[in-house]
C-alpha positions as CSV (number, residue, x, y, z in Angstrom):
1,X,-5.5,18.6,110.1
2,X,-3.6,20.9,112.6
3,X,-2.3,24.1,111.4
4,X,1.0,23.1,113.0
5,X,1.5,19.6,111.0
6,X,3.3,17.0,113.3
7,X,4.5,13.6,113.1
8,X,4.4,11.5,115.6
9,X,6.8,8.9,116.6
10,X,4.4,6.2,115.3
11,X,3.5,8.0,111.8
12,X,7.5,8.1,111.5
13,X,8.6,7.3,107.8
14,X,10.5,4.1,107.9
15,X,13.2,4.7,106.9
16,X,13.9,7.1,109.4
17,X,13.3,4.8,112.0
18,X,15.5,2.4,110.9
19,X,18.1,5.1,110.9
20,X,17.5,6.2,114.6
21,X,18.3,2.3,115.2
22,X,21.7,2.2,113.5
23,X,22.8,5.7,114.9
24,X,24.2,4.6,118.0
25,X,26.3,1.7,116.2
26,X,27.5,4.1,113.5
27,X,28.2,6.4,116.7
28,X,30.0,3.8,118.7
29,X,32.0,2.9,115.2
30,X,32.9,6.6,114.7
31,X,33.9,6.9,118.7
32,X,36.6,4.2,117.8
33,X,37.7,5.5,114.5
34,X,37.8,9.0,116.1
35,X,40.3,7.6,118.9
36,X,42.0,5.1,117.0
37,X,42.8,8.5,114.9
38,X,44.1,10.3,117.6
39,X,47.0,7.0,118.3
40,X,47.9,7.1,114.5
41,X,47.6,10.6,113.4
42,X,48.5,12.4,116.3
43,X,47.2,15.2,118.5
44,X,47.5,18.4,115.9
45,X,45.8,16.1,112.9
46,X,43.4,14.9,115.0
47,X,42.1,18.1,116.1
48,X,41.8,20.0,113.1
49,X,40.2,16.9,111.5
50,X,37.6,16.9,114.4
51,X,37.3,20.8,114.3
52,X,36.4,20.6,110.3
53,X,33.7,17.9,111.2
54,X,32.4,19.3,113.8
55,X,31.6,23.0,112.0
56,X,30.5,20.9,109.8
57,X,27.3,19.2,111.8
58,X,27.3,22.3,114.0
59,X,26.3,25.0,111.0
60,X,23.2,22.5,110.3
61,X,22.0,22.3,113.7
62,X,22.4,26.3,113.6
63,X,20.9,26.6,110.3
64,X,17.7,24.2,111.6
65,X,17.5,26.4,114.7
66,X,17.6,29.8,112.7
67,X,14.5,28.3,110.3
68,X,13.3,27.5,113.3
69,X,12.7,31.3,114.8
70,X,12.1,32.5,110.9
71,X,9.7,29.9,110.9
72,X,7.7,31.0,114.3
73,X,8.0,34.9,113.8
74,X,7.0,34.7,110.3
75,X,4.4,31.4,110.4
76,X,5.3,30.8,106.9
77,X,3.2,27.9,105.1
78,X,6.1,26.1,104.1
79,X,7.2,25.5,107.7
80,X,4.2,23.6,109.1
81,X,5.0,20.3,107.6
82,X,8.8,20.6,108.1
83,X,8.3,22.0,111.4
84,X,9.3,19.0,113.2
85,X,12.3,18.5,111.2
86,X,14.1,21.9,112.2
87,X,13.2,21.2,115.6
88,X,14.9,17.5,116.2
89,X,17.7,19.2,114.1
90,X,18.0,21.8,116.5
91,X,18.1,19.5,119.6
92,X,21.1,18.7,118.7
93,X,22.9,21.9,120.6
94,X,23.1,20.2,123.7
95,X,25.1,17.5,122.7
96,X,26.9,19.7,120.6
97,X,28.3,22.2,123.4
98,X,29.5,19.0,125.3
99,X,31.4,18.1,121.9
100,X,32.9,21.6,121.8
101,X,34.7,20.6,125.1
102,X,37.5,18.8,122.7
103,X,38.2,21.6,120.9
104,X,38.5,24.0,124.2
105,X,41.3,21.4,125.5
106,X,43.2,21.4,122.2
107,X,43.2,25.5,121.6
108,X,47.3,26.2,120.9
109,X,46.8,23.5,118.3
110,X,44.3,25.3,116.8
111,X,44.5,28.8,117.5
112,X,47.7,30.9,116.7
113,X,46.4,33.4,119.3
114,X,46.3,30.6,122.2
115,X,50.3,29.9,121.9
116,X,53.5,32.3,123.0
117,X,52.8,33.8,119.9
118,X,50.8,35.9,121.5
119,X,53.8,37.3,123.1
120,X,55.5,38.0,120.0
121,X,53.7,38.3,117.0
122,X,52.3,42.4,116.8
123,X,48.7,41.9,115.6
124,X,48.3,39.6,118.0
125,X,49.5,41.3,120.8
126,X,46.7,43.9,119.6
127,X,43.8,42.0,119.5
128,X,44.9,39.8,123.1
129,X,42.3,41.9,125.1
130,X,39.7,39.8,122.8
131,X,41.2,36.7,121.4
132,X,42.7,34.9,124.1
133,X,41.4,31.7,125.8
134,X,39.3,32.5,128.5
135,X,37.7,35.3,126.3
136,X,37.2,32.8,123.8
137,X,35.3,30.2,126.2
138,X,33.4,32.6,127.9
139,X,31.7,33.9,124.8
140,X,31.2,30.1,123.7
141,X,29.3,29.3,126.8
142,X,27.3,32.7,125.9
143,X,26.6,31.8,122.0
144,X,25.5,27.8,123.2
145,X,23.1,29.0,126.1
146,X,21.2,31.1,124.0
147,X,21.1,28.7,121.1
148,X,19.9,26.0,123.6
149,X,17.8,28.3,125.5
150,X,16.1,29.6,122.5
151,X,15.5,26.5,120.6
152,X,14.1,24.6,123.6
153,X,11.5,27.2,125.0
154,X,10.3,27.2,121.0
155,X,10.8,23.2,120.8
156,X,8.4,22.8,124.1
157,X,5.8,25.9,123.4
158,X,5.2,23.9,119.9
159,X,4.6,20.2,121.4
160,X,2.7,21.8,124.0
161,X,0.1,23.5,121.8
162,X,-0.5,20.6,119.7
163,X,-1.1,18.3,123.3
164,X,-3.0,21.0,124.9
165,X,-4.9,23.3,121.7
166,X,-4.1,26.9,123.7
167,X,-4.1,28.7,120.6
168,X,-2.5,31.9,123.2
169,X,0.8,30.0,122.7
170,X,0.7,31.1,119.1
171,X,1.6,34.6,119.4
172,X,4.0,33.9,122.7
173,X,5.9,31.9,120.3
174,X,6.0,34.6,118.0
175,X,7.1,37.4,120.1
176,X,9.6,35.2,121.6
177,X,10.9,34.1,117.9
178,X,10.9,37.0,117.4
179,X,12.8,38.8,119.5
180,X,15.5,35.7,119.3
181,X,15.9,36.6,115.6
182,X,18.4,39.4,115.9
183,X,20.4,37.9,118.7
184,X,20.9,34.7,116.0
185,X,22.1,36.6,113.4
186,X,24.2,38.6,116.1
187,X,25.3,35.4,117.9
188,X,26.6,33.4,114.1
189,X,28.6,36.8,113.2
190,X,30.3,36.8,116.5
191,X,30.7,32.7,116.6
192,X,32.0,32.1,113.6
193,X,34.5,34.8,113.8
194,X,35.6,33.7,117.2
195,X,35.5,29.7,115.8
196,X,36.6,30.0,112.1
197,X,38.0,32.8,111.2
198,X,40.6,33.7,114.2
199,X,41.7,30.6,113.1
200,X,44.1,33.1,110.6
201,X,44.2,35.9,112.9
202,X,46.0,38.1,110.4
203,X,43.1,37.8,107.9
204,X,39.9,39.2,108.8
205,X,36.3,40.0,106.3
206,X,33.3,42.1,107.4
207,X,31.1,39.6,105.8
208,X,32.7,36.3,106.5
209,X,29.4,36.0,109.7
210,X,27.0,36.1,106.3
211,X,28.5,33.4,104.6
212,X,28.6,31.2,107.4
213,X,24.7,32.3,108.4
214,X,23.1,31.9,104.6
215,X,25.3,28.7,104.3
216,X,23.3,27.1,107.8
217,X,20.2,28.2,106.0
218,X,21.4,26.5,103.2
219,X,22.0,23.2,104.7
220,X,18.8,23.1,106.6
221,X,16.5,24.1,103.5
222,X,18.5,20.9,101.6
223,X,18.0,18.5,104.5
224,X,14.8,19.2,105.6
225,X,13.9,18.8,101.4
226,X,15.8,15.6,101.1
227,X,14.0,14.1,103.7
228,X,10.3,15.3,102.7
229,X,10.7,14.4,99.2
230,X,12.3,10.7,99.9
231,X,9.0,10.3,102.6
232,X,6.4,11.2,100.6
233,X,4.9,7.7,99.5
234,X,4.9,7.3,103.0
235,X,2.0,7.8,105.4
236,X,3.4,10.4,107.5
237,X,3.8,12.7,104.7
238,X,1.7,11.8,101.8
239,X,-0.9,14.5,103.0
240,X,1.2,17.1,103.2
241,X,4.1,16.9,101.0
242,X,2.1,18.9,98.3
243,X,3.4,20.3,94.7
244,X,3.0,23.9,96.4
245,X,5.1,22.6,99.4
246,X,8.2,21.2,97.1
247,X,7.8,24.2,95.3
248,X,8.5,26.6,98.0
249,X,11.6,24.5,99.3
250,X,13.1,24.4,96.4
251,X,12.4,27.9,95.6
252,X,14.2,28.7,98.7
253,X,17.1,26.0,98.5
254,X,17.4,28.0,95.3
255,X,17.3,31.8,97.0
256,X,19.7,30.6,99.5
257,X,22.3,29.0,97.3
258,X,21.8,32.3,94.7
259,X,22.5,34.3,98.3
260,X,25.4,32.4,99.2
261,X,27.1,32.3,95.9
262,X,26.9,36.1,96.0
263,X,28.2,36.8,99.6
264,X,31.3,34.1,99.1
265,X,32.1,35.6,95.2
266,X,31.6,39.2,96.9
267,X,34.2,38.8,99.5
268,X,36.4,36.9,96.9
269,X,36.6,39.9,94.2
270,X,36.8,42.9,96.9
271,X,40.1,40.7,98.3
272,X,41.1,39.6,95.0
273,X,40.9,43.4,93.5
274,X,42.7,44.8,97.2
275,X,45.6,42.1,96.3
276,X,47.1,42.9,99.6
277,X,49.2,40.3,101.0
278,X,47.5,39.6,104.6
279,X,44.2,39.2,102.4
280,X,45.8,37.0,99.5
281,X,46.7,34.6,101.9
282,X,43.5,33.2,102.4
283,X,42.6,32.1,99.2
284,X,46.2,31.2,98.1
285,X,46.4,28.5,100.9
286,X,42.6,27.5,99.6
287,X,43.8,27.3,95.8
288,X,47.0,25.6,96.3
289,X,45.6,22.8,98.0
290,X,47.2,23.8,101.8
């Protein structure tokens, strides 16, 4: 067997083909709902209900990308036979950055900074050079050309050395991995900060980029494991779904949740011991249900 396991489209578990074939109806259905939400809710529900979903599926791809360089600079054993995994999770950037078109259209009802407030309110007058829309959309195109960029050199140096055997792809993927690594942890901190937190612009946390970037990991150690532990009577995986294998995913699922706890309780206990009001606000819209 390959060092660099793979699954082909044939050795696909099948249950996992049968989900490829009922994603585009479940798509089409969730097209409608999302419109028919739009006529009944309204523009400024709509938005932020889209917005929360779409964080949602975009910190996954991110975290699949991210295990995705770890996984090439590092060529850790446990990434060989979920490999595959990060890397169709990843793919889905592209589409991704066309979705984030919505959210660009719908900024004032979003962003505090992206009304007349602007104008008006005096910490956001002082942060305008950086947190105004066309600042905003610039540094989006920025963040989704590297992610894309990066995952799908990686994505096509990986299927092309298990077509052609050119082991001298091995250590190009690495250097390139590696080098991307940096610029992903750079690229969450600055992402999430433009896309989550300036959604309070009057609340700010030096480590808020960390939660958000061990929270991806998170959700792509827990789906790739979901999906390798429900395949393994199956063909595709019964060679190499091995107790070592499960062991080092859920040792990780485990280091990552451990991780994130402590960021998200960290930043919770420095703002709950400041008590200062611009900082309380966070958590007492959280608590009370807001």
């Amino acid at each position: 067997m390959r060092t660099d396991a793979t699954t082909t489209e044939s050795q696909m578990p099948a249950g996992l083909n049968r989900a490829g074939q009922i994603a585009p109806v479940i798509g089409g259905i969730g097209l409608i709902a999302l419109l028919a939400g739009f006529g009944i809710a309204g523009r400024a529900d709509f938005i932020h209900a889209y917005f929360f979903g779409y964080i949602v599926v975009l910190s996954l791809t991110l975290g699949c990308l991210g295990l995705t360089l770890m996984h090439n600079a590092l060529r850790a054993a446990w990434g060989f036979p979920v490999i595959r995994l990060l890397e169709a999770g990843n793919k889905m950037l592209l589409p991704l950055a066309v979705l984030f078109i919505p959210i660009c259209l719908f900024l004032p009802d979003l962003y505090p900074w992206a009304t007349d407030k602007i104008h008006t309110d005096p910490a956001l007058i002082h942060r305008a050079s950086y947190m105004n829309p066309s600042g905003f959309m610039l540094r989006a195109f920025i963040y989704f050309a590297y992610w894309i960029i990066w995952g799908s050199v990686l994505n096509r140096w990986s299927r092309l050395q298990d077509e052609t055997g050119d082991t001298n792809l091995v250590q190009r993927r690495i250097n390139f991995a590696s080098l991307g690594l940096p610029l992903f942890f750079l690229s969450i901190t600055f992402a999430f900060v433009d896309f989550v937190m300036s959604l309070m612009p009057h609340w700010y946390s030096s480590i808020y980029g960390l939660i958000f970037l061990v929270g991806e990991g998170l959700a792509a150690f827990s789906f790739v494991t979901l999906i390798v532990t429900t395949s393994v009577k199956t063909d595709a995986y019964r060679r190499v779904v091995t107790p070592a294998l499960t062991r080092d995913l859920g040792n990780l699922t485990l280091t990552f949740t451990m991780l994130w706890a402590y960021t998200a309780l960290s930043q919770f206990l420095i703002q709950w011991s400041g008590n200062l009001p611009e900082e309380a606000e966070y958590y007492v819209i959280r608590t009370t249900g807001a």
